[in-house]
KOLPATOR-583568 format. One line per 4 residues: number of its first residue (from 1); their letters; for each residue y, x, z of N, C-alpha, C, O, CB. Coordinates in steps of 0.2 Angstrom, whole numbers, always signed. Glycine has a CB too. Example, Ala and Ser with C-alpha at 12.3 -4.5 7.8 and 13.67 -1.06 7.14 Angstrom:
% residues 2
1> as> -28,+66,+39,-22,+62,+39,-16,+66,+39,-17,+71,+42,-22,+57,+45 | -11,+64,+35,-5,+68,+36,+0,+64,+39,+6,+67,+40,-3,+70,+29 .
//
This chain:
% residues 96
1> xxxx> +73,+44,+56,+67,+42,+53,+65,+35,+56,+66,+34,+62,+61,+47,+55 | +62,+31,+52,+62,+23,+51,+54,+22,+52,+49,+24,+48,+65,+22,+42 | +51,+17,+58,+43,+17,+58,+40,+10,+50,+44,+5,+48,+40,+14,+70 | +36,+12,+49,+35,+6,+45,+28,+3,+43,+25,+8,+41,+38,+7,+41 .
5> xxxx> +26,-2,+41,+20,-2,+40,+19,-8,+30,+22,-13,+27,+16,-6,+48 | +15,-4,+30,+16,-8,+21,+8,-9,+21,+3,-5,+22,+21,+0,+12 | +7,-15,+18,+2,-18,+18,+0,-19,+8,+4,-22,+5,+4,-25,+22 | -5,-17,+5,-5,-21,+0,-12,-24,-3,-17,-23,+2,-2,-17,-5 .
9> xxxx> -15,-26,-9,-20,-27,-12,-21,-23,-17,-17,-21,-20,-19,-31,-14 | -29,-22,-18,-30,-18,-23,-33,-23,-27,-33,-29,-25,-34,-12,-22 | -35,-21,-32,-39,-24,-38,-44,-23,-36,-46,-17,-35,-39,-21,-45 | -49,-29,-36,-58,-28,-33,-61,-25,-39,-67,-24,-38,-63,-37,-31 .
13> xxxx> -60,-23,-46,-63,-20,-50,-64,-14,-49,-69,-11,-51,-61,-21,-56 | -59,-11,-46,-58,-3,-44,-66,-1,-43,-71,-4,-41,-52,-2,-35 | -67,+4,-45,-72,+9,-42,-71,+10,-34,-65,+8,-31,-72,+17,-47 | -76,+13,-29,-72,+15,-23,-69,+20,-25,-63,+20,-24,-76,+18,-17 .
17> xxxx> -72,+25,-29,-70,+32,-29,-61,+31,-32,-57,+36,-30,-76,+36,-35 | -60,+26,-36,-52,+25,-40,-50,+21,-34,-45,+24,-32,-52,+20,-48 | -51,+16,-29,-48,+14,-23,-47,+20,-19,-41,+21,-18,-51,+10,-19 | -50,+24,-18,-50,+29,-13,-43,+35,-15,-41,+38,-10,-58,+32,-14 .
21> xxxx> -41,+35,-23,-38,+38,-28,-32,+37,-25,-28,+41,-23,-39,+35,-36 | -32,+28,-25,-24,+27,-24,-22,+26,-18,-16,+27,-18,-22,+22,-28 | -26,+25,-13,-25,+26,-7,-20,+33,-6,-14,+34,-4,-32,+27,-3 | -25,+37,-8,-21,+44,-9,-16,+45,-14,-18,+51,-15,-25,+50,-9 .
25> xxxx> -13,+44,-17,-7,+43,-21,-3,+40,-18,+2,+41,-21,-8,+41,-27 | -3,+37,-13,+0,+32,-11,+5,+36,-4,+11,+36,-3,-6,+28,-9 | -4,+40,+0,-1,+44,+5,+2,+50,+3,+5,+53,+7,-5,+46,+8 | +2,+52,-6,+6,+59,-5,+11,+57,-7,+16,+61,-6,+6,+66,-9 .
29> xxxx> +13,+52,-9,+20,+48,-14,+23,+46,-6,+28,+43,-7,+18,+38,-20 | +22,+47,-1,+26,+44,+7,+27,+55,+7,+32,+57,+5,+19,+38,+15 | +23,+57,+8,+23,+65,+9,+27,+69,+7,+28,+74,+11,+20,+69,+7 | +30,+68,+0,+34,+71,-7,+42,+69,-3,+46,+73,-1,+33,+64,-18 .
33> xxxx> +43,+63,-3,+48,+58,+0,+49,+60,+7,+54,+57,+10,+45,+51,+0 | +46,+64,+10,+49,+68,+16,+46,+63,+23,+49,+63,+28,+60,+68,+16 | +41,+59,+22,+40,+54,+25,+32,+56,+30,+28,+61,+28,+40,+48,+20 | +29,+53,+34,+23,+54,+37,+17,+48,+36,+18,+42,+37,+24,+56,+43 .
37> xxxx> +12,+51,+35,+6,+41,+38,+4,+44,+40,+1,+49,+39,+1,+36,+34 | +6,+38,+45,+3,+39,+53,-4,+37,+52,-8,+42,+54,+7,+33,+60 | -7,+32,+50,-14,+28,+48,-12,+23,+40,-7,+22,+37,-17,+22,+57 | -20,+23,+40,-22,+21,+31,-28,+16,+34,-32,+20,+36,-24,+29,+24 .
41> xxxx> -28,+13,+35,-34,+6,+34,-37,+4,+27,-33,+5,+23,-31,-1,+37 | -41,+4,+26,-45,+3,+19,-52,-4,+22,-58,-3,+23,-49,+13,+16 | -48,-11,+23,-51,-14,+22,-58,-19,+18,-59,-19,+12,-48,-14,+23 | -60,-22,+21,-65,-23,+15,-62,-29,+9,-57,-32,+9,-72,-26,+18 .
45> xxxx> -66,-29,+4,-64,-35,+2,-65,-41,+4,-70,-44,+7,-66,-36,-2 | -58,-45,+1,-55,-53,+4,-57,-57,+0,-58,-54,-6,-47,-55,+6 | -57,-63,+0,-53,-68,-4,-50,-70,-3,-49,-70,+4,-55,-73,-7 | -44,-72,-7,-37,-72,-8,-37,-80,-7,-42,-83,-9,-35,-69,-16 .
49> xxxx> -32,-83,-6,-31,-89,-3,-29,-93,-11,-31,-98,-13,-24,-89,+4 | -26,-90,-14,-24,-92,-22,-25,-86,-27,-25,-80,-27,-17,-96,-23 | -25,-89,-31,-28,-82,-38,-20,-78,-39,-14,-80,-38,-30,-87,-49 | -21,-72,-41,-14,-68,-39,-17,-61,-45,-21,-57,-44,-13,-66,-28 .
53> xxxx> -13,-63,-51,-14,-58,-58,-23,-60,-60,-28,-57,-61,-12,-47,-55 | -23,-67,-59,-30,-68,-63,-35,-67,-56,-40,-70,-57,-32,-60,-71 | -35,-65,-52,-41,-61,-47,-43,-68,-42,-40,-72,-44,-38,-54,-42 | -46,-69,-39,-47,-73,-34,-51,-68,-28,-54,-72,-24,-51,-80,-36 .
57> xxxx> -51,-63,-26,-53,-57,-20,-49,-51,-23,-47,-49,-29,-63,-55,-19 | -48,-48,-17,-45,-42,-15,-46,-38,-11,-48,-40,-6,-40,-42,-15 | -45,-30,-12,-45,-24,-6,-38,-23,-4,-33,-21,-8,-48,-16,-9 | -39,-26,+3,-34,-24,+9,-33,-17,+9,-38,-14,+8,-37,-25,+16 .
61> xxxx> -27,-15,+10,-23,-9,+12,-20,-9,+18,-16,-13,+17,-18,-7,+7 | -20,-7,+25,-14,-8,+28,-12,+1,+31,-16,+5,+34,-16,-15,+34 | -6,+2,+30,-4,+10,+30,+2,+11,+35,+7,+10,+33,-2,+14,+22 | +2,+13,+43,+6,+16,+46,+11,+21,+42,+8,+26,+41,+3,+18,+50 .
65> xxxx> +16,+21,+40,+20,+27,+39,+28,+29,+43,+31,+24,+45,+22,+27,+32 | +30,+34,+43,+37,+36,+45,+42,+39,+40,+41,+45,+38,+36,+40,+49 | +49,+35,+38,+53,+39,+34,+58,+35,+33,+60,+30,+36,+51,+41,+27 | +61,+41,+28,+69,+38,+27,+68,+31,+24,+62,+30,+21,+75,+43,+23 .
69> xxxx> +75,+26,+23,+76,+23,+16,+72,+24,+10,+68,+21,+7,+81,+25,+14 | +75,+30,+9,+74,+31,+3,+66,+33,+0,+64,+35,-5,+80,+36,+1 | +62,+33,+6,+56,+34,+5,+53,+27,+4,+48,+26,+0,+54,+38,+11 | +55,+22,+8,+52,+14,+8,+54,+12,+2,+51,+8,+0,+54,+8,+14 .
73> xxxx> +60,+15,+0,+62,+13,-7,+58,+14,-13,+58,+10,-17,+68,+17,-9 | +53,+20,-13,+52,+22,-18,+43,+20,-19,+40,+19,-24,+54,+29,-19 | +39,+21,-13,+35,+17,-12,+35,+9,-14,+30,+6,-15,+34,+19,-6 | +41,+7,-13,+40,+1,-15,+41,-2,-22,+38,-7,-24,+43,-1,-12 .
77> xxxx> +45,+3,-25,+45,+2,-34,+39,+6,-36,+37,+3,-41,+52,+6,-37 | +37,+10,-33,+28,+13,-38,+23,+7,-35,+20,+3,-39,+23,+24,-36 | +22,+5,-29,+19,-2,-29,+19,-5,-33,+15,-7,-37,+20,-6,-25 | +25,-7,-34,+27,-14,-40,+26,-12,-46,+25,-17,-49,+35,-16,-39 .
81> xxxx> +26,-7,-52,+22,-6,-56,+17,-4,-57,+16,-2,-63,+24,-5,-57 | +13,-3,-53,+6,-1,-51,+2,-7,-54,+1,-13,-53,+6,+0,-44 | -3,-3,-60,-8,-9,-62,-13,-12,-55,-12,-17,-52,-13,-7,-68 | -18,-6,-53,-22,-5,-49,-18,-10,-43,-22,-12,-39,-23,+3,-50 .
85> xxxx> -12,-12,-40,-9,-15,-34,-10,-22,-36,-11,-22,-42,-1,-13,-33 | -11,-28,-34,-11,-36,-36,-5,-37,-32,+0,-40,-34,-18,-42,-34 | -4,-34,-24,+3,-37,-20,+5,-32,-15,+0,-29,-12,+3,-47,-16 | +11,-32,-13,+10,-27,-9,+18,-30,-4,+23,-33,-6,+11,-17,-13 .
89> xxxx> +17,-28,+2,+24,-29,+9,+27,-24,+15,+24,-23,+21,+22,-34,+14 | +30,-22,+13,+32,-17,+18,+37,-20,+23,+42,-23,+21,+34,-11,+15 | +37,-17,+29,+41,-18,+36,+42,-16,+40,+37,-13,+43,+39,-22,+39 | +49,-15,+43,+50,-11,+47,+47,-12,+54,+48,-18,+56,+56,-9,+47 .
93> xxxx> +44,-8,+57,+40,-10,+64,+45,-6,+68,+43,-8,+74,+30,-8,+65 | +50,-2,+70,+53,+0,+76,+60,-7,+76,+64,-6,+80,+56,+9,+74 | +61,-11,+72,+66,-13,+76,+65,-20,+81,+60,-23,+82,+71,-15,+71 | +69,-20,+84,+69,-24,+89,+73,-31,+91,+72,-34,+96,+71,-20,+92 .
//
């Protein structure tokens, strides 16, 4: 098992109640995948240094998790078609 931390953006249009939605979709899509989150941060809203899908602010995500490959794999392909996401990064934090 692989430590990792994946950072992304939401859509400032989101309701809380729909941020709050995909936060958790997020954390069972790591769960399904045989994986753990360690911590979920739910920052406030930013602005964005340049406009990114039309937007010029965004909700911070930043999410501790534990898993295989194939778990950063798949988290990382439903980010990426995710309307509700504007940008998302994930990294491994155990290597050295």
């Amino acid at each position: 098992m692989r430590k990792y931390e994946c950072t992304y953006i939401m859509d400032p249009t989101l309701s809380d109640e729909d941020q709050d939605a995909v936060i958790e979709r997020f954390r069972n899509l790591i769960g399904q995948n045989s994986g753990t989150v360690d911590t979920a941060e739910k920052w406030e809203r930013r602005r964005l240094a340049y406009e990114v899908k039309g937007k010029r602010e965004g909700v911070y995500v930043v999410m501790n998790f534990t898993g295989e490959p194939a778990t950063e794999a798949e988290l990382g392909r439903v980010l990426g078609i995710s309307d509700a996401i504007l940008r998302h990064l994930i990294i491994r934090t155990d290597v050295k």
